[in-house]
Backbone as numpy.savetxt, mean C-alpha at the origin, in Angstrom:
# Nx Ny Nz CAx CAy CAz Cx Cy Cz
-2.10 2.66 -4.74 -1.74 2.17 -3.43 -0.55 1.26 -3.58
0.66 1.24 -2.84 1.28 0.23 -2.76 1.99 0.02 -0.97
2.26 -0.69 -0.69 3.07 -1.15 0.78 4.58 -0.80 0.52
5.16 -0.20 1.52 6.17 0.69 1.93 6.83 0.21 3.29
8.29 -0.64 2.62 8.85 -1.16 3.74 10.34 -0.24 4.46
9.93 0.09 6.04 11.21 0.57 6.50 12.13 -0.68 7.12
13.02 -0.78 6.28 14.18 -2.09 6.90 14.74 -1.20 8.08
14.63 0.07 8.59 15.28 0.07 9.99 13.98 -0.36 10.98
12.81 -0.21 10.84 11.94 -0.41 11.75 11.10 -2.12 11.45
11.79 -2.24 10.66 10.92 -3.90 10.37 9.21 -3.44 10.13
8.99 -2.35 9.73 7.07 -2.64 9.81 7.08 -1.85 8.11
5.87 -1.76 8.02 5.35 -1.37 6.79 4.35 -0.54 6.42
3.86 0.75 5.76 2.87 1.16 5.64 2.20 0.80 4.10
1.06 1.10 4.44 0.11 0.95 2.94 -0.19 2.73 2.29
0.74 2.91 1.64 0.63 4.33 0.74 -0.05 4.27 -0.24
-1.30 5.64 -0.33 -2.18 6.02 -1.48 -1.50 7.16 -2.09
-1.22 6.71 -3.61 -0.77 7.96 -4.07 -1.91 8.45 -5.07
-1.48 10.31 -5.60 -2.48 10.78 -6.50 -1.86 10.37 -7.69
-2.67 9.12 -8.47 -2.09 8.87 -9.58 -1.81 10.02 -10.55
-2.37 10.75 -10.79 -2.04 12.14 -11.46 -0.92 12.71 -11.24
-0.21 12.39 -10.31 1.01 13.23 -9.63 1.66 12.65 -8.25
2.61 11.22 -9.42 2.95 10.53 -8.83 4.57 10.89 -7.56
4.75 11.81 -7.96 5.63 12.93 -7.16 5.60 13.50 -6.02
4.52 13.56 -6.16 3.86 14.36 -5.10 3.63 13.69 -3.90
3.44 14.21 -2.33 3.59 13.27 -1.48 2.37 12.88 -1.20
2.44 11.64 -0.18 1.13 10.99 -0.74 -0.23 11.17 0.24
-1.26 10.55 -0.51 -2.39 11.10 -0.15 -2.90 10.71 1.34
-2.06 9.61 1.18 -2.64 9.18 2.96 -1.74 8.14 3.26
-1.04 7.72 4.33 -0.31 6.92 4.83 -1.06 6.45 6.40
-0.57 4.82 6.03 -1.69 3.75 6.96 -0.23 3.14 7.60
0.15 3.20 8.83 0.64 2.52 9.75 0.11 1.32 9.81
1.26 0.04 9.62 0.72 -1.58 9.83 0.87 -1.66 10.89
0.47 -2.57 11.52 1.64 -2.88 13.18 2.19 -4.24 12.96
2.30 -4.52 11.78 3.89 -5.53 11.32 4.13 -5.16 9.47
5.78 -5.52 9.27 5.68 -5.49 7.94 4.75 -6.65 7.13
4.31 -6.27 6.33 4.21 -6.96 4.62 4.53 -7.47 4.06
4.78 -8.71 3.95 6.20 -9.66 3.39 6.36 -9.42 2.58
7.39 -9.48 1.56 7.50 -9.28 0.32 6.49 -10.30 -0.49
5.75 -9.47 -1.82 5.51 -10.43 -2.57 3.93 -9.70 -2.14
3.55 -9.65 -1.11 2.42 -9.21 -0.80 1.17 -8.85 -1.85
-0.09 -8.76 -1.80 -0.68 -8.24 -3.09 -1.97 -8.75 -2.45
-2.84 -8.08 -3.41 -4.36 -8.17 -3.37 -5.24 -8.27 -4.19
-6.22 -8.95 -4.68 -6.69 -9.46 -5.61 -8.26 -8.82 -5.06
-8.91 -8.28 -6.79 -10.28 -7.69 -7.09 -11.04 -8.93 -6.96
-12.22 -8.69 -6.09 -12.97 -10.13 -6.84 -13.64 -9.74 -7.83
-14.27 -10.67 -7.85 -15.37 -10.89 -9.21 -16.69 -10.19 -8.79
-17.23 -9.54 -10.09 -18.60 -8.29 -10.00 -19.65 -9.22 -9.89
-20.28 -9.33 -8.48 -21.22 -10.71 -8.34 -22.85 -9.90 -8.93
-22.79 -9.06 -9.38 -23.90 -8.24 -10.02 -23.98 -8.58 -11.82
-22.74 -9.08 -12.31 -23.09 -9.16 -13.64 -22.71 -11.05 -14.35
């Protein structure tokens, strides 16, 4: 997954690609209804099971 900025439209999507075939177009594209600032990111939490 990474965020995908259009500088003519100011917004941003969140793209899933097939890591296997990073070429290839992608697996699903998510319309934001604003961009993503740069820098953006997301953090795993912690496995509250172990």
């Amino acid at each position: 997954m990474t965020y995908v900025h259009d500088a003519a439209t100011d917004r941003s999507d969140l793209v899933v690609l097939d890591a296997d075939d990073l070429a290839a177009e992608p697996v699903a594209t998510v319309h934001l209804p604003t961009r993503a600032p740069f820098g953006f990111h997301g953090n795993w939490p912690a496995d509250r099971d172990g």
